[in-house]
C-alpha positions as CSV (number, residue, x, y, z in Angstrom):
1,X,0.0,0.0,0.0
2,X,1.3,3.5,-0.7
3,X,-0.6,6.1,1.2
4,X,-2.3,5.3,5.0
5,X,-4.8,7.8,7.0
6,X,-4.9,8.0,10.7
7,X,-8.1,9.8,12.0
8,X,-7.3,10.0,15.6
9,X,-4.0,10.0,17.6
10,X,-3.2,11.4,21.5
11,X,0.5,12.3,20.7
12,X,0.9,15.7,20.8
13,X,-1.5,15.8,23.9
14,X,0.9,12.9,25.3
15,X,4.2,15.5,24.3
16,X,2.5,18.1,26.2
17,X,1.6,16.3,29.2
18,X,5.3,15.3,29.7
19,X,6.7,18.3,27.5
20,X,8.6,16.3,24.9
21,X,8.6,16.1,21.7
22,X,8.2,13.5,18.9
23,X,11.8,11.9,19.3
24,X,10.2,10.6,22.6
25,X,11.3,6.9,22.6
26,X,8.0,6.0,24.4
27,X,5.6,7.6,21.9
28,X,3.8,5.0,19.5
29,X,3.4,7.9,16.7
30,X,6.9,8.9,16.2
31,X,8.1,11.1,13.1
32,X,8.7,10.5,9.4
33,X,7.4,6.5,9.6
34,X,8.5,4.8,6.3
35,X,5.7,5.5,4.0
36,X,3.2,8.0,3.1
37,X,1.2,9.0,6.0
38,X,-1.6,11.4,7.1
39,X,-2.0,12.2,10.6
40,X,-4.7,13.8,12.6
41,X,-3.6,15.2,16.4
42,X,-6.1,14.9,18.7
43,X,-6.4,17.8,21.3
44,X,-8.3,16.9,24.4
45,X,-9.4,19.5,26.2
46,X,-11.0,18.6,29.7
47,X,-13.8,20.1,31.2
48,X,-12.3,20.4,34.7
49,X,-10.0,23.2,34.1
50,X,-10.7,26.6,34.7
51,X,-10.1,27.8,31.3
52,X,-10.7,25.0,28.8
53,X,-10.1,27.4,26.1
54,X,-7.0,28.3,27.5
55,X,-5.5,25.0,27.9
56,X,-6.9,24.0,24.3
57,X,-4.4,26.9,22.9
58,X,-2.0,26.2,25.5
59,X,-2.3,22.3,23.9
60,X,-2.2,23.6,20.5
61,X,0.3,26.0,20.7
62,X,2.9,24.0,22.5
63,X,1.6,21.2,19.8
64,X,2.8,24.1,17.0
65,X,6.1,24.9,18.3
66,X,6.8,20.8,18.8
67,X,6.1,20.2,14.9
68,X,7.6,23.0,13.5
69,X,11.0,21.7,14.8
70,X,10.6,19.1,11.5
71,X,10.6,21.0,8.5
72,X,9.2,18.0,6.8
73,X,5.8,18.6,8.2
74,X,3.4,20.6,6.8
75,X,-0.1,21.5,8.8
76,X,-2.6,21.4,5.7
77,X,-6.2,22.7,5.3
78,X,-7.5,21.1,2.4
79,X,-7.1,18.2,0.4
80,X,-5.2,19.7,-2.1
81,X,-2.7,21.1,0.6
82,X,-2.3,17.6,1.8
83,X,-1.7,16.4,-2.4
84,X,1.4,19.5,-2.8
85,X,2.5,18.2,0.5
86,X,3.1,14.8,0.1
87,X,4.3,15.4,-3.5
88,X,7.1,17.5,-2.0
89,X,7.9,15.0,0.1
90,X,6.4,16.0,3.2
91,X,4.2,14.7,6.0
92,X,1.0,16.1,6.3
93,X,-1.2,16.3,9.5
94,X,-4.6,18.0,10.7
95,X,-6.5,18.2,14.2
96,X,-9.2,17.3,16.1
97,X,-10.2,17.9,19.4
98,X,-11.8,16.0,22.7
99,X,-13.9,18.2,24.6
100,X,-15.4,21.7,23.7
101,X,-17.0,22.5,27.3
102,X,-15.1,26.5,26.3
103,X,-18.5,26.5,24.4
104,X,-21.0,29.4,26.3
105,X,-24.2,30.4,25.7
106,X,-23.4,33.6,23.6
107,X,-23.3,32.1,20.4
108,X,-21.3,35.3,18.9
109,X,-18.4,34.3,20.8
110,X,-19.2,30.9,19.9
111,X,-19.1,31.4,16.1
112,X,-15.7,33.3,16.9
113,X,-14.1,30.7,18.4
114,X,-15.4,28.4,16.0
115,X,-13.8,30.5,13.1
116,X,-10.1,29.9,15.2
117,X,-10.3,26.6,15.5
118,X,-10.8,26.1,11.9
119,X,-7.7,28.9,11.2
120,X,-6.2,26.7,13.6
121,X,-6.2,23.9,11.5
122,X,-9.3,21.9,13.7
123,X,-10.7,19.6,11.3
124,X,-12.6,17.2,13.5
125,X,-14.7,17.9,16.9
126,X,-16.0,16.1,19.7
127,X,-18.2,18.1,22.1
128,X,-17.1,15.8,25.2
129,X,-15.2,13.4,26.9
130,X,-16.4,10.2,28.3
131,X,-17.8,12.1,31.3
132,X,-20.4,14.4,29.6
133,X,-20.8,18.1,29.8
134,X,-23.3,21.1,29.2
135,X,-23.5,20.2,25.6
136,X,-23.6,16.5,25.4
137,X,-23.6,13.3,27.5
138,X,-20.3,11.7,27.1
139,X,-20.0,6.7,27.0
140,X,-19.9,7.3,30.7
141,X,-23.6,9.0,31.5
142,X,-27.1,8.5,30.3
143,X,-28.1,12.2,29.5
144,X,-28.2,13.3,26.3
145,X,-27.2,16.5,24.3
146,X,-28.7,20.0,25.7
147,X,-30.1,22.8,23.7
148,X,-27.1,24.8,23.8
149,X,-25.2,21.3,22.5
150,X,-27.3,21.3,19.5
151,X,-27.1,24.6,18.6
152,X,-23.1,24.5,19.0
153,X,-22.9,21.6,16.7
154,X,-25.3,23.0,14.0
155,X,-22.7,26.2,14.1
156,X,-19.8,23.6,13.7
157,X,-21.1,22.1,10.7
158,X,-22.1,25.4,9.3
159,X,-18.3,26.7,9.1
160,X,-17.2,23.8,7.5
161,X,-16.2,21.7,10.9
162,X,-17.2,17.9,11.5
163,X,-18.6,16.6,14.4
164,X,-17.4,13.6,16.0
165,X,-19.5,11.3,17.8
166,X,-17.0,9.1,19.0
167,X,-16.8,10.0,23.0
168,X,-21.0,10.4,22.9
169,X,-23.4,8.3,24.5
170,X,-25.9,6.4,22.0
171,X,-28.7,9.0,23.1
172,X,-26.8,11.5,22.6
173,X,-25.0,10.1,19.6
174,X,-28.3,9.3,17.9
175,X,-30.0,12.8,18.6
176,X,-26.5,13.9,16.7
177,X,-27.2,12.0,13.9
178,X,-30.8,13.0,13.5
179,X,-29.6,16.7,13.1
180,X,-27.2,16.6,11.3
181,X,-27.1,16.1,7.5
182,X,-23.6,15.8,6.9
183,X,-20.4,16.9,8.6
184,X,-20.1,13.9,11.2
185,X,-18.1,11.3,11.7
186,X,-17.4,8.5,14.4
187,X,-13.2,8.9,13.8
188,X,-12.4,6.4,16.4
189,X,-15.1,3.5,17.4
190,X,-15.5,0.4,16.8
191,X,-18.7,-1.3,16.1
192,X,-21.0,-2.4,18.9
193,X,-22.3,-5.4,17.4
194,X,-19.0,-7.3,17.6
195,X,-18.0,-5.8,21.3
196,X,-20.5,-4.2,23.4
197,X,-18.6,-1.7,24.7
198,X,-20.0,2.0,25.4
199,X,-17.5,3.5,23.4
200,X,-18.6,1.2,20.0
201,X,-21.1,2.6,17.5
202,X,-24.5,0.5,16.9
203,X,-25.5,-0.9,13.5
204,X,-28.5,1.7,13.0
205,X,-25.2,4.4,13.7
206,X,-22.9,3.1,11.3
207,X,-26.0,3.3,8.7
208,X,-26.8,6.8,9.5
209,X,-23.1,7.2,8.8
210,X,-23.2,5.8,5.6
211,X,-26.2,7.6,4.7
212,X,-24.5,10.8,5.6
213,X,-21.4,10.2,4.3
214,X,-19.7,10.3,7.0
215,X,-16.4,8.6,8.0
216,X,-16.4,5.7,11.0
217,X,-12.4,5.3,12.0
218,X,-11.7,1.6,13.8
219,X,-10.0,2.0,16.8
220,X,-6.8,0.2,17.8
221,X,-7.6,-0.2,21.6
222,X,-8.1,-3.9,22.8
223,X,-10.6,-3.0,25.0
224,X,-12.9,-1.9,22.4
225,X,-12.0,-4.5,20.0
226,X,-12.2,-8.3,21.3
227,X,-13.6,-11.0,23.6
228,X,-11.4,-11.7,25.7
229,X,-9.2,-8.4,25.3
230,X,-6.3,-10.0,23.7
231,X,-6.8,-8.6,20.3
232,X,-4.9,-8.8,17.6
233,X,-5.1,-7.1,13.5
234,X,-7.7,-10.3,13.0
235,X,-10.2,-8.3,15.4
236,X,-9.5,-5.2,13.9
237,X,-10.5,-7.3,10.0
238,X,-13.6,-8.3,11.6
239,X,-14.6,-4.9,12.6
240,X,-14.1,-4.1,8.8
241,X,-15.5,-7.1,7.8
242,X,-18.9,-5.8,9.8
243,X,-18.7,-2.2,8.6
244,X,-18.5,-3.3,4.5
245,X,-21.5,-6.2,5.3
246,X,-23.4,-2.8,6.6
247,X,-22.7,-1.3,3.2
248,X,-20.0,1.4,4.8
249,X,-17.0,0.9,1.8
250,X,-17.0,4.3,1.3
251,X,-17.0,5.4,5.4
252,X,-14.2,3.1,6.6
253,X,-11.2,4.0,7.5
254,X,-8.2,4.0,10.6
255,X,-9.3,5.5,14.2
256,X,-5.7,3.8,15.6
257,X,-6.2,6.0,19.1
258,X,-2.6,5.7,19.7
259,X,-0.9,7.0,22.4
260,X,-4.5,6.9,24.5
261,X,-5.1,3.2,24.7
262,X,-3.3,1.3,27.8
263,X,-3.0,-1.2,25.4
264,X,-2.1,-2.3,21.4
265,X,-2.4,-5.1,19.3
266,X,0.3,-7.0,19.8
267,X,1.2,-7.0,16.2
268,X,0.4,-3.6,15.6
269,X,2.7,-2.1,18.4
270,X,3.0,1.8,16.6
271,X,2.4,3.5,13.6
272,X,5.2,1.8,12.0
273,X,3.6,-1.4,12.1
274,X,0.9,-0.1,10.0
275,X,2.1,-1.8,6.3
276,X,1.2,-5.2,8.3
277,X,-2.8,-4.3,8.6
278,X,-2.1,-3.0,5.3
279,X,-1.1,-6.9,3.7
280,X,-3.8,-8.3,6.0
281,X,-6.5,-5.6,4.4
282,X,-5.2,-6.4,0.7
283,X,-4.9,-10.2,1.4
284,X,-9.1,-10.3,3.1
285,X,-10.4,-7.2,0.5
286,X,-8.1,-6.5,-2.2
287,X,-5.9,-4.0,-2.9
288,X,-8.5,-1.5,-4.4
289,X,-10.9,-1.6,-1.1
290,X,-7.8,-1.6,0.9
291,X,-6.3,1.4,-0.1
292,X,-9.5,2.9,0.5
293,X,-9.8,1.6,4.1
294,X,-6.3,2.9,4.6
295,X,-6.3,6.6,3.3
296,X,-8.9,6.8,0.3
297,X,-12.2,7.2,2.1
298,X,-10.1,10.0,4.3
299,X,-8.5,11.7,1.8
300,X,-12.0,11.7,-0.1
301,X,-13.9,12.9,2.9
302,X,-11.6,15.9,3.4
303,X,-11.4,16.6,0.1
304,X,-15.3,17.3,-0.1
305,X,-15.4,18.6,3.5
306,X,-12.9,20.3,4.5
């Protein structure tokens, strides 16, 4: 395979949190891997600080002055960015970010910040974390998304941001769906059916994905992957396996969560070990639908999207 997608990675939240950089030895999304690669940095902003907006930039901007110590990487903010990019020989890489509780209830200042998080180079949004907030109930509560959380994500979409409803309950995840007529995504879940874990997408979700055309990226972690939680890349085939039997060719794609999960694969240790899920998605799909799992159906998405 030539080109491969990630959707979701914690590393520059991982470098900030211990204030190093990407030569860390312990980090499991190093630098310039051996191939082609897109890369989207997660930023997770928690609700318990006093300024989430202020540790979002603080995040970001330390995230800024980490990458541009590599001259090789290039923030893009569009698809064809991210084409001159690698055809210069470059890496390119996007954001996302966990947790928008900075959101108020003056929707001026909302759309403001919205507008700087998209200058930022923010491509992909969750509203929460696990444990919920004013906006939306997060895998670890029942309540669903408020007034204010609707009206927040309906202003996301509408400057060209996606929503991500990975981190959302299924109420809350389902009311997100039913609003929302494009612009979401589920960039690191894996599908319910096959592990019934809060953090895993149902059926009816995935469809309403495909529907929209959205993006659903599988996740790495073994807790969300396999019975018993041993997994390997044959858990992480079946999960594909049950996304294309859905009819979701065109939505699949990588969600690897690294540098957040406790635990790997243990034959997918790192981003470098990426070219092996590649031979095992060409060997089960072919090399057309692989290549699409692996960076077509991301690159396409941005490309209409972003």
């Amino acid at each position: 395979m030539e080109l491969y997608g990630d959707l979701h990675c914690d590393t520059l939240w991982k470098c900030y949190r211990f204030q190093s950089d990407l030569e860390d030895p312990t980090l499991e999304v190093k630098r310039n891997p051996p191939f082609k690669h897109l890369q989207t940095y997660a930023i997770y902003s928690p609700d318990g600080t006093e300024d989430p907006y202020a540790y979002f930039r603080a995040v970001h901007t330390y995230g800024e002055e980490v990458l541009r110590r590599y001259p090789d990487m290039c923030l893009c903010y569009s698809g064809e960015e991210i084409d001159k990019t690698f055809a210069a020989g470059k890496t390119p890489y996007i954001y996302g970010v966990e947790g928008v509780g900075f959101f108020g209830e003056d929707m001026l200042k909302n759309e403001r910040i919205a507008l700087e998080l998209k200058k930022r180079g923010v491509a992909f949004i969750s509203l929460c974390y696990n444990e919920g907030n004013h906006l939306a109930g997060g895998t670890n509560v029942e309540f669903g998304m408020s007034t204010l959380g609707k009206q927040v994500a309906l202003l996301l979409r509408n400057v060209g941001l996606t929503v991500d409803i990975s981190h959302l309950n299924h109420r809350s995840a389902d009311q997100m769906l039913e609003l929302l007529p494009d612009h979401v995504a589920a960039t690191h879940s894996n599908c319910y059916a096959l592990k019934a874990h809060p953090r895993n997408i149902t059926d009816a979700q995935i469809k309403e994905l495909i529907c929209r055309k959205g993006l659903m990226g599988v996740n790495f972690c073994h807790h969300f992957l396999s019975y018993p939680e041993d997994a390997k890349i044959s858990d992480l085939l079946d999960h594909f396996r049950h996304i294309l039997r859905l009819g979701g060719e065109d939505i699949a794609a990588i969600g690897g969560d690294f540098d957040g999960m406790t635990r790997v694969p243990a034959d997918l240790p790192d981003l470098y070990a990426i070219p092996a899920l590649g031979d095992a998605l060409e060997k089960e799909f072919g090399a057309e639908l692989a290549q699409k799992i692996l960076y077509g159906n991301m690159k396409n998405y941005i490309d209409l999207n972003l």
